[in-house]
Structure formats: C-alpha cells, structure tokens
N, C-alpha and C positions, 0 to 999 in steps of 0.2 A: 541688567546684568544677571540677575536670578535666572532669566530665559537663556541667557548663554550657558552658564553653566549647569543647567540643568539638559541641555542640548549636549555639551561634553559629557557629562556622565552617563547618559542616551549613548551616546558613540562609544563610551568603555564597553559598555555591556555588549552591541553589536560587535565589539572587536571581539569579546571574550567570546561569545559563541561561533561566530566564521573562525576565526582563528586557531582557537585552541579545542570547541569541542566541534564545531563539522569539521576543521582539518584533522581528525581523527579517520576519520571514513575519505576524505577529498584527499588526500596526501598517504592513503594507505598504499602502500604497493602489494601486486597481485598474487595470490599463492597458489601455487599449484597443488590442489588436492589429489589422491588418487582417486580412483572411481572403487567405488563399492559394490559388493554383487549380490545383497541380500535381496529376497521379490520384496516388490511394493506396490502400494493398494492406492491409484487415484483416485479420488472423490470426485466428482462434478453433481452439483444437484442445477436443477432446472425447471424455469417456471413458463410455460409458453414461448419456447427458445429454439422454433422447430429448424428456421433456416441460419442459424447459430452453429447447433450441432449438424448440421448438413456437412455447413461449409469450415467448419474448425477439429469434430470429431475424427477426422483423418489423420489429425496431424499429431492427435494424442496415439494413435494407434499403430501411428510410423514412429513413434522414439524407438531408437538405437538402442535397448538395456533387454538382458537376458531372459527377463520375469518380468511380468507384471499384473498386474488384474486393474480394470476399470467398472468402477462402483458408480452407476448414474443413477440416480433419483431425480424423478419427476413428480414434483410438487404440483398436485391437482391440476397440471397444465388444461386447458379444453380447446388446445391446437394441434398438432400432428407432433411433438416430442414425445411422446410416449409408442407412436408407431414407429418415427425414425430411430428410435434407440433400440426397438426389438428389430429392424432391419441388420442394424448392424449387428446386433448379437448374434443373429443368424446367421451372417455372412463370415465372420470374424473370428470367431472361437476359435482361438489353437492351443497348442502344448502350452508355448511362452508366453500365450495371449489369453486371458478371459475375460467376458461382460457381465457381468451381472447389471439387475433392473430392480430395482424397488419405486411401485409405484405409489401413491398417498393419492385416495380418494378425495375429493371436493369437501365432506362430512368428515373427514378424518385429519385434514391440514392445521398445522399451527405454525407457521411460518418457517422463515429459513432455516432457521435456527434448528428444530424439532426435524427438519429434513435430514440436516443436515446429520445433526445424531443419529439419525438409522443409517444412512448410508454408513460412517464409521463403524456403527456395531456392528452391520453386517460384513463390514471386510474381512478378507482374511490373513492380514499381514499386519507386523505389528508398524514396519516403517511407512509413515500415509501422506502421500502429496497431494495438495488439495488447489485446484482451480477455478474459475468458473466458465459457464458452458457457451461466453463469447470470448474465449481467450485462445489462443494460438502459443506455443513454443514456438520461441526464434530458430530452434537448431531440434536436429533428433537427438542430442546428448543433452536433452531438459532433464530428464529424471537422474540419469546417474552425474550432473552439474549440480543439481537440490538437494542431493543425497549424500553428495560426497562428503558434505561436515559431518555426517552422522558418526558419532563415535556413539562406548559407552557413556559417558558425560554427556555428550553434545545429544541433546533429545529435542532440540527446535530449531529449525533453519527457516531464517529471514531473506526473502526472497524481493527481484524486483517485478512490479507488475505497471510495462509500462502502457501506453492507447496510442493506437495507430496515428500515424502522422497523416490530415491534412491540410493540402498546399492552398493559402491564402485566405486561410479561417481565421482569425483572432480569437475567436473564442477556442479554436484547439489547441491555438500555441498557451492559451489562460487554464487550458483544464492542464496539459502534458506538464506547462512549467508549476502549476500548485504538487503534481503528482512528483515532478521533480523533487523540490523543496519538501516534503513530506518523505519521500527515501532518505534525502541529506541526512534529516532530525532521527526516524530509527534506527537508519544503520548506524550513525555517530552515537546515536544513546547505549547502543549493543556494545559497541566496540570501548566504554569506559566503564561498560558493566553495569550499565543500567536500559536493560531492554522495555520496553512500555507499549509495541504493537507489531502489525505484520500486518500486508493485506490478504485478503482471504483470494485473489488472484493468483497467489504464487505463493507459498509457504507451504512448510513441511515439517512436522511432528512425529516422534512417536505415541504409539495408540496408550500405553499406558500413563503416558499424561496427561490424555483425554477420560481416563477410567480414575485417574487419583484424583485429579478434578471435580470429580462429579461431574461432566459434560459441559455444557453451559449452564446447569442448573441455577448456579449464584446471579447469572446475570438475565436469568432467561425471559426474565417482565420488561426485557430492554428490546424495542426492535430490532437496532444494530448490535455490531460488535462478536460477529461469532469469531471475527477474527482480531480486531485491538484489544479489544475486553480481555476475552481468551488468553492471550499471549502477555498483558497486563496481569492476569491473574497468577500464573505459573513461570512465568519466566523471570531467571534469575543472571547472574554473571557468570553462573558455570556450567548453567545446563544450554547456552543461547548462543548463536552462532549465525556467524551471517552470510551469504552468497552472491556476490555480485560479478560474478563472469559474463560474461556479454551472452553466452551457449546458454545459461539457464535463466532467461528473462522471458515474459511472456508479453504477447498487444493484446491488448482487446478491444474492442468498437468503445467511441467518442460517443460523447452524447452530440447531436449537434444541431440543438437547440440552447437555449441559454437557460430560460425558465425548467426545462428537464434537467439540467444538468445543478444546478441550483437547488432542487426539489431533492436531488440525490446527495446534496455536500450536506444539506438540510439533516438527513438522516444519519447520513454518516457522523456530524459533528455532535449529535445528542449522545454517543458514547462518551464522549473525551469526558465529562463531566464525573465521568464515573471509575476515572483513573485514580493512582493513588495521591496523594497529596504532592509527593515530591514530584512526580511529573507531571501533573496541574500549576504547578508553580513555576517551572522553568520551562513549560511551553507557553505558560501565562505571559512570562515575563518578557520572553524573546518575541512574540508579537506586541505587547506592548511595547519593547523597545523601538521596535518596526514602525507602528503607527504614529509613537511618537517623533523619530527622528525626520521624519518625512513631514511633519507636522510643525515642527521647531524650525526645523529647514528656514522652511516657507517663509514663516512668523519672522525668522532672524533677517530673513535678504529682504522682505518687504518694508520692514522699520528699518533700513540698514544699521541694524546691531553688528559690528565688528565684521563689518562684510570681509573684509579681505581675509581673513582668519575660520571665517564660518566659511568662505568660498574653499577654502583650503583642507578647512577638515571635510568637506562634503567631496571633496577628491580623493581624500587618505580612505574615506569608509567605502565610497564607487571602484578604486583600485582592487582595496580588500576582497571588494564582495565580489570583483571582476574575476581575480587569482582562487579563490574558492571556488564558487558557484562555476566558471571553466572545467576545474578541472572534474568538478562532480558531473555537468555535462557531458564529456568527453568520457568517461568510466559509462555513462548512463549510455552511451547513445544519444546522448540529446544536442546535438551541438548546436543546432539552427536556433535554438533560444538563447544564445550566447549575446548575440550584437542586443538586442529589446530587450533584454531581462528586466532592468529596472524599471521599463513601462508594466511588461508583465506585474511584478513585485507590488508597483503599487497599487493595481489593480487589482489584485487579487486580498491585498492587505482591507482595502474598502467593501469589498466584495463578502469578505471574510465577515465585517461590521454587520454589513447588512443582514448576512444570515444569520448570524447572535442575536441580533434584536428581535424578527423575523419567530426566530426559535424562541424566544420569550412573551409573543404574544401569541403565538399558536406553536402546536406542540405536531410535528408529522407525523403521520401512519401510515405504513406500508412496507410487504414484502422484503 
C-alpha cells in the first residue's frame, strides 16, 4: 500500500508541473509585439566551423532589419573559418550591414567562454543577439522577432533554439524531444517570474548586463554555461522576457551519433549544478518525479497492486502529459514527436541517469 500511495503523490507533483507551471508557457496565447528599430550587434564565435559558416552565414546576412552589425570570432580554428569569414567581410560590408572579425591565436585561446567576451566587447551596439555558427534563422524577421521584447525593463530575451529534423533517426527525434522539454521548463519558469537559463543558440541581452555582471567572470572555471549560468546569474522577473514566435526560432545541425551527442549533454549538464538552490530543487524534483512515476508504474502492474486504479491513474497523467506536451509541440514546431513522446520521455529520463553517474565518475573537458 506504501507503493501506492507513494505512486499517487508522484502523480500530484507531475500534475502540478504539466498542469499549472508548463501550462504557463503551453496554454499562453500569442502576442503581437511591435518591431523595434534600434541596430544590433550579432555575436557568433566559431571553433573549426568552416562549412557551418559557408552554408548558414547567408542567412544571418539576409535578415530583414534596418541595422545591424555581425561580430564573428574565430576561436583558434586551424580549418578554413577564419578565411571564409574575411571572404565574406569583403564581399558584404554595406551602410546597414557590417562584419567585423576577431581572431584568437592557438597561444592565446581560453575557451568559449573568453571568446565569446571579446566578440561582446568589441561590438558596437548596446542590444546583442547571440547565436552559434551552425545555426540558421527560420525567417529574415529573426532579429527584429528576438528584439521585439526589448523594452527599457525587458533587458533579456529567451529564445527558442531548435536542430534540424531528420526523417527515421530515433536518436533525432531523442535529441529535438529533450530540446523540446528543456524550452517547456524555461520558458514556463520565465513566464512565473523565475527565469533560470537561455540557450546560447538563440538569445538576446542587452550589453550592459554583460558589463554589470562582470562577463562570465563568476562562472568562468565552468566549461559550460556562457549561456544558463549567465542568464541564471542576472535574470530576474522584471528584467526577462521571452519569444516564442515561430519567425524568431533558429535549426542548427543534430548530432548524429549517439556517443557525440552524449558527450555534449555531458558538458552541458555540469552547469545545472551551479544553479541556485531554488532552481536545483524543482528541476530536481520534477525528474525525479519523472523517473519515479515510471518506475512505480511498473512495480504497481507487475505485483498487481490495485491494478485497475493504477491502470487508470496512468491514463489521467498520459492524457495530461498528452494535452501539455501538444500543445507546447505545436507552438514549437515540433509536432511529429506528438504520437512517441512517452517512448521518447522515457528514454531520455534513463538516458539522463546515465549521464549523472557517468558525470560523477569522470568529469568532461572541452570547448
């Protein structure tokens, strides 16, 4: 009986968060911002990303907005990005358009992080969208979509950054649906006024955030995080804002390998750690609620503990999560993960374990 009811109170908590804080962001309806016309400074820095910027650098350069400057740093690449980015500067420079280049020697690199800070310094606009150099805008109105929450108050815009779809990978639909489920959680943590990250894919600050801050200084012995850390450090319920229009979303290439992409959840996950308590505790709690309910599940229909009753609440939480997870979907673009979710969900929930422990007995290093 203790297994039951400890399975019930597993299901309250899943209800509390699909229900009341991601139907926050899943049940928001759409606003129409105006467009804004102040220039703005994008960042891409780049680390050996020659046929990246080939094939994606166009599409920064075609946005639709009056002004703008593009800021690329090439991080000690020793491939052809630092030649393909003075290509274009050459070819490119107009009144409403500029390139600048900052390059970082081999002898002079301290990872993304330390790149990324010069590129910011060297901008010259105070409003800064920041991408990386395998990513695409869905639409030419990416910049003034990112831009538009910018008020005086509103100094951070939370962006979506989703990875190219493809057709009959399982391991794409496992990376798109964690990326999914990962927007649900910030954008619904922004929208109740507790903001806790952003990815460095698609987000947008003002620069004097980045200068009140101290840059990454506080977190800069972390590999990751120039963008959750970051936005975990300064972002509060008045100054954060979020943008989910379909026009300012961004693809970037899949990994598509499993051990690479793995290798990269790896680094990504060593920030969270260094969140603040409140948001360690209720991301804590809603995977644990996750691994356990799917875990009780099992336990309950295999001893038939109160099968007919556990069959039934396991229907009340699959509806829930069916009614959420849709409509966050369908706002995302993601609709083809609708029918497999829970196969996804529990895969990525295991998946998840593995890299925790993984992360406990060896620590990752890298760019």
């Amino acid at each position: 009986m203790s297994v039951f009811i400890t399975f019930c109170v597993v299901l309250i908590i899943q209800a509390y968060f699909y229900l009341y804080l991601f139907g926050k962001f899943s049940f928001l309806e759409p606003e129409k911002n105006k467009y804004n016309t102040f220039p703005v400074s994008v960042i891409i820095c780049a680390k050996n990303e020659e046929e990246n910027l080939q094939k994606f650098l166009p599409q920064i350069i075609q946005q639709d907005y009056a002004k703008f400057e593009i800021v690329l740093v090439d991080d000690a690449s020793c491939d052809k990005t630092l030649e393909i980015m003075q290509n274009f500067q050459t070819k490119l420079n107009g009144k409403n358009l500029s390139i600048q280049i900052i390059s970082i020697s081999e002898k002079d690199t301290k990872g993304k992080k330390a790149a990324l800070s010069l590129g910011i310094q060297s901008s010259n606009y105070e409003h800064l969208l920041l991408t990386d150099a395998d990513c695409i805008p869905v639409s030419r109105n990416w910049i003034s979509e990112m831009t538009s929450s910018f008020t005086k108050e509103i100094t951070i815009v939370l962006g979506y950054g989703a990875y190219r779809k493809i057709k009959k990978s399982f391991l794409n639909k496992i990376i798109r649906f964690e990326t999914l489920l990962t927007a649900i959680q910030y954008f619904s943590y922004a929208k109740i006024g507790k903001p806790y990250m952003g990815v460095g894919r698609n987000i947008a600050y003002k620069k004097k955030e980045f200068i009140k801050a101290n840059g990454f200084t506080k977190h800069s012995h972390i590999i990751s995080g120039d963008d959750d850390l970051f936005v975990n450090q300064i972002a509060t319920s008045k100054n954060t804002s979020i943008c989910a229009s379909k026009n300012s979303f961004t693809i970037s290439e899949p990994m598509v390998l499993f051990k690479n992409w793995v290798k990269q959840k790896r680094r990504h996950i060593t920030s969270s750690n260094h969140y603040n308590n409140f948001h360690k505790f209720f991301l804590g709690l809603f995977y644990l609620s996750q691994i356990l309910f799917w875990i009780l599940a099992f336990t309950l229909l295999v001893f038939k503990i109160n099968p007919v009753l556990t069959i039934s609440l396991i229907l009340l939480r699959t509806i829930i999560w069916y009614v959420v997870i849709s409509k966050t979907a369908v706002k995302l673009d993601e609709k083809d993960l609708i029918r497999f979710g829970p196969i996804y969900e529990i895969s990525i929930i295991f998946i998840q374990l593995y890299i925790f422990i993984r992360n406990i007995i060896i620590s990752p290093k890298q760019w």
